[in-house]
PyMOL commands that place a pseudoatom at each C-alpha (Angstrom):
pseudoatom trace, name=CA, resn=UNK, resi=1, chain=A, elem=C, hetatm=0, pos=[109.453, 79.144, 161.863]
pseudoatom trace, name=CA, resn=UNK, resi=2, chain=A, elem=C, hetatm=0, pos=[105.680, 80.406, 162.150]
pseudoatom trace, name=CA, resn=UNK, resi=3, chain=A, elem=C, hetatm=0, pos=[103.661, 76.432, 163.032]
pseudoatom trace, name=CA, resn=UNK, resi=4, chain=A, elem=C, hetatm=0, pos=[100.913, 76.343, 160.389]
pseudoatom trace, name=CA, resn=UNK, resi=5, chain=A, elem=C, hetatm=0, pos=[98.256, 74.975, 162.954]
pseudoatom trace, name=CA, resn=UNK, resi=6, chain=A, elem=C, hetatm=0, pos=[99.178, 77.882, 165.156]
pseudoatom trace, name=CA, resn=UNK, resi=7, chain=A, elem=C, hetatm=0, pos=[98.074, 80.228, 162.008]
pseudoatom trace, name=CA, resn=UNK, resi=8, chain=A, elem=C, hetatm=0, pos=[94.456, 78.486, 161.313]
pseudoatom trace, name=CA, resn=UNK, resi=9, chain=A, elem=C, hetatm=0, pos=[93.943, 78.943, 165.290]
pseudoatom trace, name=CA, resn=UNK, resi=10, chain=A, elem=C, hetatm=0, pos=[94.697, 82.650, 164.955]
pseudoatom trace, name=CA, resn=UNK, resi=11, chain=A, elem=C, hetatm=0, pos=[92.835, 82.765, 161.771]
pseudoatom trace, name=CA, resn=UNK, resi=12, chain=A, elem=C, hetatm=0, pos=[89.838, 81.057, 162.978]
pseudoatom trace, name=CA, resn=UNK, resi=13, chain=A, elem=C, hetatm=0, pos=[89.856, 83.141, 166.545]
pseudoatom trace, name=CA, resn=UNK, resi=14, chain=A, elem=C, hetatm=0, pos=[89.952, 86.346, 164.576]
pseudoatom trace, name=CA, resn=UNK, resi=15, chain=A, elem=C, hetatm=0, pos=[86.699, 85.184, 162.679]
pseudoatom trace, name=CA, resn=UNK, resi=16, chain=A, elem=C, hetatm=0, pos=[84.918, 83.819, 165.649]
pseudoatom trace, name=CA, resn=UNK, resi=17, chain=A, elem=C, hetatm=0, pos=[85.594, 87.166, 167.509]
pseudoatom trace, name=CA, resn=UNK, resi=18, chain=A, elem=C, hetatm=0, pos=[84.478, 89.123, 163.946]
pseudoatom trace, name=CA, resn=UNK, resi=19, chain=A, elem=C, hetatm=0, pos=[81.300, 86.941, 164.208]
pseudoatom trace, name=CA, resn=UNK, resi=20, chain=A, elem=C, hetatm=0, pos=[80.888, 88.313, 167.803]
pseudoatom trace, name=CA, resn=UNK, resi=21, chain=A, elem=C, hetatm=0, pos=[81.296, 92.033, 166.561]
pseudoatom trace, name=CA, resn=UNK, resi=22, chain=A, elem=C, hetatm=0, pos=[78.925, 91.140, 164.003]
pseudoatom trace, name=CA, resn=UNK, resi=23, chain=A, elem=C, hetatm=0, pos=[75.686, 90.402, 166.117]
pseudoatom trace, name=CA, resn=UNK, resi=24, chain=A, elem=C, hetatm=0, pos=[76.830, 93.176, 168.348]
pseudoatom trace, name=CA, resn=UNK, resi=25, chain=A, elem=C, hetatm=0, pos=[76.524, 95.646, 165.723]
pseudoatom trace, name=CA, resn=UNK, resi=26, chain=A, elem=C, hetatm=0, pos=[72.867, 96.998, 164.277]
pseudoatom trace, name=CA, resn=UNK, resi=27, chain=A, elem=C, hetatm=0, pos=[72.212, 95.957, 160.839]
pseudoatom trace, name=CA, resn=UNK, resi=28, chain=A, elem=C, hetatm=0, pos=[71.912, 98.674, 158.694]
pseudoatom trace, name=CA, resn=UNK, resi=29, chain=A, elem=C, hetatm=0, pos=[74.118, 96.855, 155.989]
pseudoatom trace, name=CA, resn=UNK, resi=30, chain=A, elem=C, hetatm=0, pos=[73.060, 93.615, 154.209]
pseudoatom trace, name=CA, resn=UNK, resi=31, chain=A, elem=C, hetatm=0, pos=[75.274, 94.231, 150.836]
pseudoatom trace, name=CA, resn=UNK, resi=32, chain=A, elem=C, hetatm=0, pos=[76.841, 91.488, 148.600]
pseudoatom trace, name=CA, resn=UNK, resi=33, chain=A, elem=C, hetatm=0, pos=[79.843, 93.588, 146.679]
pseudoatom trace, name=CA, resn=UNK, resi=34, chain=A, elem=C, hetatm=0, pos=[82.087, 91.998, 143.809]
pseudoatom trace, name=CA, resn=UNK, resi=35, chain=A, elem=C, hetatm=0, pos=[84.986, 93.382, 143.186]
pseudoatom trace, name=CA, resn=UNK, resi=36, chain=A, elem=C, hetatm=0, pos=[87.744, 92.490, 140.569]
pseudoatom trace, name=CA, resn=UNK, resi=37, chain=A, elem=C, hetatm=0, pos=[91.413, 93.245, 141.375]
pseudoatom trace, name=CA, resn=UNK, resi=38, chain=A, elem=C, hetatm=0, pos=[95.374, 93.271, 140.442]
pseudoatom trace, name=CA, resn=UNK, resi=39, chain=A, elem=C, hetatm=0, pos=[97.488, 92.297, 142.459]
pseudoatom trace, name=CA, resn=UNK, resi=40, chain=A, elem=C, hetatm=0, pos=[101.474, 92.447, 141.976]
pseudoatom trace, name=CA, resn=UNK, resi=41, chain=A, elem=C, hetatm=0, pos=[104.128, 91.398, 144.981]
pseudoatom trace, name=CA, resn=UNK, resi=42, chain=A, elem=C, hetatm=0, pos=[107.535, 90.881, 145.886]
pseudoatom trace, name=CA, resn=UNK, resi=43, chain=A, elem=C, hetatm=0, pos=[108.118, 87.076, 146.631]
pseudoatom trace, name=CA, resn=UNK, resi=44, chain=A, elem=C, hetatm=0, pos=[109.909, 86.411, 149.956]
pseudoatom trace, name=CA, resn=UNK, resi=45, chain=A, elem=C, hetatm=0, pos=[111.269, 82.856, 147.791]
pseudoatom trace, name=CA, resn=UNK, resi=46, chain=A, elem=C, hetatm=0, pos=[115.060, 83.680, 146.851]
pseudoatom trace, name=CA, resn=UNK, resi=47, chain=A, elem=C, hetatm=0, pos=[114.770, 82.927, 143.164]
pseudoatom trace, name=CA, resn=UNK, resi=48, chain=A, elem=C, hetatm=0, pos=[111.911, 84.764, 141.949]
pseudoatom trace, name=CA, resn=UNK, resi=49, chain=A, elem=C, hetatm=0, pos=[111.794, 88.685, 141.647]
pseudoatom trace, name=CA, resn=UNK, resi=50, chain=A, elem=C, hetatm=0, pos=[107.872, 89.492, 140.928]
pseudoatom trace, name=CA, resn=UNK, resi=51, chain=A, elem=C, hetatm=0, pos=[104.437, 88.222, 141.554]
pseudoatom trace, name=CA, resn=UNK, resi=52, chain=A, elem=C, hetatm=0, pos=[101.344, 89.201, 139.334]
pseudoatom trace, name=CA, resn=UNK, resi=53, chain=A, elem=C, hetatm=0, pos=[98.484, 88.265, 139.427]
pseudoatom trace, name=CA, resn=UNK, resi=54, chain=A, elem=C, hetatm=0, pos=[94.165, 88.989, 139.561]
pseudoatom trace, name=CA, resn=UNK, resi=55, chain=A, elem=C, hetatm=0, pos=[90.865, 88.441, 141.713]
pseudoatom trace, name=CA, resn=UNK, resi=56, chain=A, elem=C, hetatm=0, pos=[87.164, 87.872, 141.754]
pseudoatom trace, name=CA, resn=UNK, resi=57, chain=A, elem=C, hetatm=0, pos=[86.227, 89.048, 145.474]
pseudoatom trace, name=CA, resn=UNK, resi=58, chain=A, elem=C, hetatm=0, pos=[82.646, 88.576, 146.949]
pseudoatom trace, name=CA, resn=UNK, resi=59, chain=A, elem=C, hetatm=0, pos=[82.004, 90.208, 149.572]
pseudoatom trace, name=CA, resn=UNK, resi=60, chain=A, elem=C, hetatm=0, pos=[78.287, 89.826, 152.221]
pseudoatom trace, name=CA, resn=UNK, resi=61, chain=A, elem=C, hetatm=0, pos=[78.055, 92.544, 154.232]
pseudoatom trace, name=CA, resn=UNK, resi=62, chain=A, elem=C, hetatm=0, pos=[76.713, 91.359, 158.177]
pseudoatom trace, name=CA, resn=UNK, resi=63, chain=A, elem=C, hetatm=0, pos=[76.681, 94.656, 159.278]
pseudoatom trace, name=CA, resn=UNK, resi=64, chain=A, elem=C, hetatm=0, pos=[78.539, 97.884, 159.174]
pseudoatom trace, name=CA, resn=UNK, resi=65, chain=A, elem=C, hetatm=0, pos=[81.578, 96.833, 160.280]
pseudoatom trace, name=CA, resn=UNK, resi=66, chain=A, elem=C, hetatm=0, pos=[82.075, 92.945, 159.810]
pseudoatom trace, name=CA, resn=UNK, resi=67, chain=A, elem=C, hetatm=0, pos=[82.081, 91.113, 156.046]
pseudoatom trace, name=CA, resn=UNK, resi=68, chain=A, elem=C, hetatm=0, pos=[82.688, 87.540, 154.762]
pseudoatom trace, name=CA, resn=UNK, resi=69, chain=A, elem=C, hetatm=0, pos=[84.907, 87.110, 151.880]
pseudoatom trace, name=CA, resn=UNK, resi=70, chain=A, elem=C, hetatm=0, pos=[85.090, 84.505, 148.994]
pseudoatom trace, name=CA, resn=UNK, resi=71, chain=A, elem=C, hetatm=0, pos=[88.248, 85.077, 146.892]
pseudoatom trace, name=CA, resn=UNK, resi=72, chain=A, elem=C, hetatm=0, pos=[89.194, 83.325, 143.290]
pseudoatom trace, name=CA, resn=UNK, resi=73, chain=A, elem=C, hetatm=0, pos=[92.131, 84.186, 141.647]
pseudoatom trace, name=CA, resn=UNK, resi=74, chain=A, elem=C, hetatm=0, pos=[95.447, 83.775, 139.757]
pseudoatom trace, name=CA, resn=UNK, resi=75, chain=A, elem=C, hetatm=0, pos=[99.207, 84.420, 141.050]
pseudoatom trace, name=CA, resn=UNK, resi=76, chain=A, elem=C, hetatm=0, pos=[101.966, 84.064, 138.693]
pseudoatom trace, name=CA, resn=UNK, resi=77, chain=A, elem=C, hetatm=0, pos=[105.671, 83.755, 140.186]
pseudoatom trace, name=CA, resn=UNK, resi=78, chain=A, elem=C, hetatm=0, pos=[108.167, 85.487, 138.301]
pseudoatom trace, name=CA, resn=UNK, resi=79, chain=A, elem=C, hetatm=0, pos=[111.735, 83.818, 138.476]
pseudoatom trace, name=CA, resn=UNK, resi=80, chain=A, elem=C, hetatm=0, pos=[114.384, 86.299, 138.071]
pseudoatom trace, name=CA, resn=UNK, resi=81, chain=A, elem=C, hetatm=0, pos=[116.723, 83.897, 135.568]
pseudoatom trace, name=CA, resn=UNK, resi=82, chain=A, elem=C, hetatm=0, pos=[120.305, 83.984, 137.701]
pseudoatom trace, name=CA, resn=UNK, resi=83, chain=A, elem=C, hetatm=0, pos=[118.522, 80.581, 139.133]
pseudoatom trace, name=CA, resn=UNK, resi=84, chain=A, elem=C, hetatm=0, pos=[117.372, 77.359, 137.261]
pseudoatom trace, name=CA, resn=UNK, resi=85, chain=A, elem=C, hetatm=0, pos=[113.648, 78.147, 138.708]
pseudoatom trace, name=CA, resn=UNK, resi=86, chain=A, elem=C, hetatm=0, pos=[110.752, 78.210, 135.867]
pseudoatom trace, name=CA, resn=UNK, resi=87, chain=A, elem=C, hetatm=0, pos=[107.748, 80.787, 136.456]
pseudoatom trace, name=CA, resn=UNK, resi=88, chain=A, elem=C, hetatm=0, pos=[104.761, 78.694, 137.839]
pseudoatom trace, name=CA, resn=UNK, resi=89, chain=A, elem=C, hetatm=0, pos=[101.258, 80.134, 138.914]
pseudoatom trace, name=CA, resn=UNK, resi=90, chain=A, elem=C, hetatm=0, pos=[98.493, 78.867, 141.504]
pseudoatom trace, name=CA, resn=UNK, resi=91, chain=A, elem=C, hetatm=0, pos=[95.048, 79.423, 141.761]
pseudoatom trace, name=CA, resn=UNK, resi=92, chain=A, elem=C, hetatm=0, pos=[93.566, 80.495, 145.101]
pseudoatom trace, name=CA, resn=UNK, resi=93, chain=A, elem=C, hetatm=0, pos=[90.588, 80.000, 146.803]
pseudoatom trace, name=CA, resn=UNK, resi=94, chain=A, elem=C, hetatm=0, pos=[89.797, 81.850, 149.956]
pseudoatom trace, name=CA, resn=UNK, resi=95, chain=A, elem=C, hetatm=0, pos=[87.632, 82.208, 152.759]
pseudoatom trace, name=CA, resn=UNK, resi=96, chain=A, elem=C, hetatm=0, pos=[87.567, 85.179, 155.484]
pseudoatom trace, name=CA, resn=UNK, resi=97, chain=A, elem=C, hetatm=0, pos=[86.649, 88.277, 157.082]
pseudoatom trace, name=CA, resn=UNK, resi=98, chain=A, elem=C, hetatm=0, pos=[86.953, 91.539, 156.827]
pseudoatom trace, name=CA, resn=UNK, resi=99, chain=A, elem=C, hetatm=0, pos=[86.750, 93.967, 159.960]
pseudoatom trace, name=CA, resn=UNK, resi=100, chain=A, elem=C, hetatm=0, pos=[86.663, 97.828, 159.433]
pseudoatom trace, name=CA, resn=UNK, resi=101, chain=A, elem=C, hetatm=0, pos=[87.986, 99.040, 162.947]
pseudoatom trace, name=CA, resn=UNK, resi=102, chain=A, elem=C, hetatm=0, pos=[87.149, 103.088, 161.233]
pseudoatom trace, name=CA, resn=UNK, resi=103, chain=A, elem=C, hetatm=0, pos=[84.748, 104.031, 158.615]
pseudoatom trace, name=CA, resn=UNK, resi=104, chain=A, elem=C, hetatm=0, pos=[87.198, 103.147, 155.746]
pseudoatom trace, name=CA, resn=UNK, resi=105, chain=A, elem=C, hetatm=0, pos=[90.513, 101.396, 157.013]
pseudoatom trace, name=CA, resn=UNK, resi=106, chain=A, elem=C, hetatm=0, pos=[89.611, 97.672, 157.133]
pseudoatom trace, name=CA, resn=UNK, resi=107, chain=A, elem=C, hetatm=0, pos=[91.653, 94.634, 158.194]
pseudoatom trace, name=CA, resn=UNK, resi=108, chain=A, elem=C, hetatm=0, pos=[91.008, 91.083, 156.542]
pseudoatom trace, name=CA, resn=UNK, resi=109, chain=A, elem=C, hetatm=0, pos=[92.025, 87.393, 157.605]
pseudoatom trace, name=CA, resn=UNK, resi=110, chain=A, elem=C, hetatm=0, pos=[91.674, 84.649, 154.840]
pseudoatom trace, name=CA, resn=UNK, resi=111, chain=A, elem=C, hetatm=0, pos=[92.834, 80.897, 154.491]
pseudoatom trace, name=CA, resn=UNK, resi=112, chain=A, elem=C, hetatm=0, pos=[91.685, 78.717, 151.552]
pseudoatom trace, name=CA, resn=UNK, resi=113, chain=A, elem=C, hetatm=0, pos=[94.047, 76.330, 149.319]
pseudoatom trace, name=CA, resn=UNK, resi=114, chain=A, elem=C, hetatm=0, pos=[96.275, 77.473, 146.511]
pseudoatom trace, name=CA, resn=UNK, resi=115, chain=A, elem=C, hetatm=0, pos=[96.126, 74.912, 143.349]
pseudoatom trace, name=CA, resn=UNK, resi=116, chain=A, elem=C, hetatm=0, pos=[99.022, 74.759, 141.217]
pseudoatom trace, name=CA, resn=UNK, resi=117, chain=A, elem=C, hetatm=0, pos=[98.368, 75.955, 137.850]
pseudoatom trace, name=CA, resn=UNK, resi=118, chain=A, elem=C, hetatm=0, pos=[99.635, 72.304, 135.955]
pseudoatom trace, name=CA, resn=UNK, resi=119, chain=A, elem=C, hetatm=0, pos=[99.104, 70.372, 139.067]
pseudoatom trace, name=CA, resn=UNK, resi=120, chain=A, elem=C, hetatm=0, pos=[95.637, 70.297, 139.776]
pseudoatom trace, name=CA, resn=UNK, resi=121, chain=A, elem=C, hetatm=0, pos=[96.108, 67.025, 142.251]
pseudoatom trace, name=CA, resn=UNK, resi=122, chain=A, elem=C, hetatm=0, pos=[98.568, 69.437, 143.891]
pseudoatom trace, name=CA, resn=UNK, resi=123, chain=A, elem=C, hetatm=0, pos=[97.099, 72.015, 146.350]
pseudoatom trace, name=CA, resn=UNK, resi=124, chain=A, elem=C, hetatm=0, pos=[98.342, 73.547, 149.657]
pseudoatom trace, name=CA, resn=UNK, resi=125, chain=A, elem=C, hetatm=0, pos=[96.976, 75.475, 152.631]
pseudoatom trace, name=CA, resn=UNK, resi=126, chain=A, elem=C, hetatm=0, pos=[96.919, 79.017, 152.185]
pseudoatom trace, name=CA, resn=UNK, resi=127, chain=A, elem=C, hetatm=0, pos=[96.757, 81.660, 154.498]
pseudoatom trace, name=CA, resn=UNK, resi=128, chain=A, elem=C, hetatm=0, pos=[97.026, 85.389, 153.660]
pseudoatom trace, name=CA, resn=UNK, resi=129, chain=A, elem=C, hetatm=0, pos=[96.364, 88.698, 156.275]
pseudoatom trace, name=CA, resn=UNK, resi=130, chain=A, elem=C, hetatm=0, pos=[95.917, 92.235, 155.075]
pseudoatom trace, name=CA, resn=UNK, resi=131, chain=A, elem=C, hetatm=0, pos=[94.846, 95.553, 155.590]
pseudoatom trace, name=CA, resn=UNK, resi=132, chain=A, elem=C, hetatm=0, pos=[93.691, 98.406, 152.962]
pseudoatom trace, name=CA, resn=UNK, resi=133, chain=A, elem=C, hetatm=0, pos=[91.287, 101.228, 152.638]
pseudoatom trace, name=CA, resn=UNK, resi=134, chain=A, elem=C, hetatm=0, pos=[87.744, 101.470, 150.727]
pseudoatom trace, name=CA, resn=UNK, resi=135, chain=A, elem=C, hetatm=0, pos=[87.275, 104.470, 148.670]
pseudoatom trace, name=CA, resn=UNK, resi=136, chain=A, elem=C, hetatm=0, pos=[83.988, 105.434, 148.250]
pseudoatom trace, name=CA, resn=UNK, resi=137, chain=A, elem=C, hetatm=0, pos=[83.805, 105.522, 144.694]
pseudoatom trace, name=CA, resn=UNK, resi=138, chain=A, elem=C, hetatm=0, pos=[83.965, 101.376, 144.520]
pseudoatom trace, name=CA, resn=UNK, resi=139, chain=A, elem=C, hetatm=0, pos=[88.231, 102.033, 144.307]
pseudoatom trace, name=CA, resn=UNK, resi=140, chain=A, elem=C, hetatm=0, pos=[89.551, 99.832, 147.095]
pseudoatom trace, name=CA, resn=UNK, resi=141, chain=A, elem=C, hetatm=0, pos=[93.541, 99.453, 148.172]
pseudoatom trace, name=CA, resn=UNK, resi=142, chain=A, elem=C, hetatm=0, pos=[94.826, 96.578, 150.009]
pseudoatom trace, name=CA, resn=UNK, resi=143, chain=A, elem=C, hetatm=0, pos=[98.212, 94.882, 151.387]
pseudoatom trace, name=CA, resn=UNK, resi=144, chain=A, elem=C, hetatm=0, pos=[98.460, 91.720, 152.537]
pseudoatom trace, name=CA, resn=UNK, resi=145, chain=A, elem=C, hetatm=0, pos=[100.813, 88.989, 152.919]
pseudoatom trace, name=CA, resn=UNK, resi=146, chain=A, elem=C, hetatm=0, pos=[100.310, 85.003, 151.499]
pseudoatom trace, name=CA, resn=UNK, resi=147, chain=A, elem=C, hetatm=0, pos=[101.990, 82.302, 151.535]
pseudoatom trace, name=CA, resn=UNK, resi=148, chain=A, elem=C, hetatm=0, pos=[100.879, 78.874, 150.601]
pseudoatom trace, name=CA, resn=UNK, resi=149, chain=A, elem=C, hetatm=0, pos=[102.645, 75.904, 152.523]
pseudoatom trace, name=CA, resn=UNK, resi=150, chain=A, elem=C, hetatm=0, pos=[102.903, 71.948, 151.659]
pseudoatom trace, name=CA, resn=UNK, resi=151, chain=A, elem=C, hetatm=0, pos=[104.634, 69.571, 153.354]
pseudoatom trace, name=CA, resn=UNK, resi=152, chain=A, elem=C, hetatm=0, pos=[106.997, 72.127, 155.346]
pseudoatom trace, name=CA, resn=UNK, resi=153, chain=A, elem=C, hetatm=0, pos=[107.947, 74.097, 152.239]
pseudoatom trace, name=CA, resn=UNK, resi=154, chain=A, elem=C, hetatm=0, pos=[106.157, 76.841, 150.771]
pseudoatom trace, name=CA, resn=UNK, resi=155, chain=A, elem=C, hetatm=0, pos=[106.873, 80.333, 148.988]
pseudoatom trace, name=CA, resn=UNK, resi=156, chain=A, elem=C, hetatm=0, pos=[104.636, 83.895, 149.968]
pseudoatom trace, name=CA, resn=UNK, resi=157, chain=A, elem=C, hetatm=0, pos=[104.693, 87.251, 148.489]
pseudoatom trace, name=CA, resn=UNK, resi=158, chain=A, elem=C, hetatm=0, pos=[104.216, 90.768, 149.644]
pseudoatom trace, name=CA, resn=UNK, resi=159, chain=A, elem=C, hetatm=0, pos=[101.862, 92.130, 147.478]
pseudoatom trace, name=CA, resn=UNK, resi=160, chain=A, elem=C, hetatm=0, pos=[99.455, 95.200, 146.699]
pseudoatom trace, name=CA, resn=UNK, resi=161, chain=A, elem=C, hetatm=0, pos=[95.943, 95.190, 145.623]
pseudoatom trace, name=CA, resn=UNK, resi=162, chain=A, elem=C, hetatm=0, pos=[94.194, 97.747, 143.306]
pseudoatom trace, name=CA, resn=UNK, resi=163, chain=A, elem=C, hetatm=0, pos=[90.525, 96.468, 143.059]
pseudoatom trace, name=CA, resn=UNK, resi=164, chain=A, elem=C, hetatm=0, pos=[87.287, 98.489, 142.163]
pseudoatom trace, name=CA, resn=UNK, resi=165, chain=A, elem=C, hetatm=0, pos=[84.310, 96.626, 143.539]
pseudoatom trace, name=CA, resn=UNK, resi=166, chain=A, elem=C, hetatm=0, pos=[80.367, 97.272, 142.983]
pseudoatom trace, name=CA, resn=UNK, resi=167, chain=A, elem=C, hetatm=0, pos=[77.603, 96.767, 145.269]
pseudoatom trace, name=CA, resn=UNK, resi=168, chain=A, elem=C, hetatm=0, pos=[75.072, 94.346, 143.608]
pseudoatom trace, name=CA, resn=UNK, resi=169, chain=A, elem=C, hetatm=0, pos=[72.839, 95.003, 145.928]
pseudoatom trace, name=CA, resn=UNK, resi=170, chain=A, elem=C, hetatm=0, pos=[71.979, 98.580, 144.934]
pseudoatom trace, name=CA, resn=UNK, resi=171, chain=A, elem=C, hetatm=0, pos=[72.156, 97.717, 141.587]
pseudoatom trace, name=CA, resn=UNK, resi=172, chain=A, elem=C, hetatm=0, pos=[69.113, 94.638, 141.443]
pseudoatom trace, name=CA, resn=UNK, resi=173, chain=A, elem=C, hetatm=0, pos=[67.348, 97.393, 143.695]
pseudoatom trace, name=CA, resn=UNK, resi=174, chain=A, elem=C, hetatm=0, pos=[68.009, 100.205, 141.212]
pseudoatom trace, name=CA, resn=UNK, resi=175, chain=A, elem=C, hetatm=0, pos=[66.058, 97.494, 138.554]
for i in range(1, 175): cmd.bond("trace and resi %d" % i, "trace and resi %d" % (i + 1))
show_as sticks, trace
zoom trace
């Protein structure tokens, strides 16, 4: 069983090391992005046979290679009615990076809290890695793996990304 703790440690070394990479690395890229994207999975919870769900994605560019992410969304749980599971959705909220080892293949790391949909007092940690690739026409393709954990238990999902971003940046220059 993967220790939650042990998770947020890997999590948080990967951005201290991205932070590293970051000062290292000339700034020629300053750009806040926003992207909005779909997401649909396959739930590793026995019980449920689909995930859907959508994002709001800032993104501030530190420098070529190295971004910070803030991530609002909606996942809804599908159950696949042989079980007496109901459907039930979550909200996350994420922090992380995102490191482009080449030009357009980038790797992320976020954590944040995922608040159940009719449960606001409810929330849980939330952890999710991923990798994907950038188009340069603002199209942007990403999988990752989340899972949200609370008091021992917790359900993920496998899940793909289809996002088209903008660079807000260019565009208040462009004005």
């Amino acid at each position: 069983m993967i220790n939650t703790k042990s998770i947020a440690g890997a999590l948080f070394a990967l951005f201290i090391l991205s932070s590293f990479i970051a000062s290292a690395q000339p700034a020629d890229s300053r750009a806040i992005r926003l992207s909005l994207g779909f997401s649909t999975g396959i739930p590793t919870r026995h019980g449920f046979n689909a995930v859907y769900g959508g994002d709001v994605r800032a993104q501030k560019d530190f420098s070529r290679s190295v971004s910070g992410l803030l991530t609002l969304g909606y996942s809804e749980f599908q159950h696949d009615h042989k079980n007496n599971f109901a459907d039930f959705g979550f909200v996350p909220f994420k922090l992380g990076t995102k490191v482009f080892p080449l030009e357009k293949l980038y790797v992320t790391a976020e954590v944040g809290t995922a608040i159940k949909q009719h449960k606001a007092q409810e929330s849980s940690f939330l952890w999710s890695p991923g990798l994907g690739w950038a188009f340069n026409n603002g199209l942007d393709l990403g999988l990752r793996y989340e899972e949200s954990r609370r008091r021992g238990m917790g359900t993920g999902q496998f899940a793909l990304r289809v996002a088209y971003g903008i660079n807000l940046t260019s565009l208040i220059q462009r004005n």
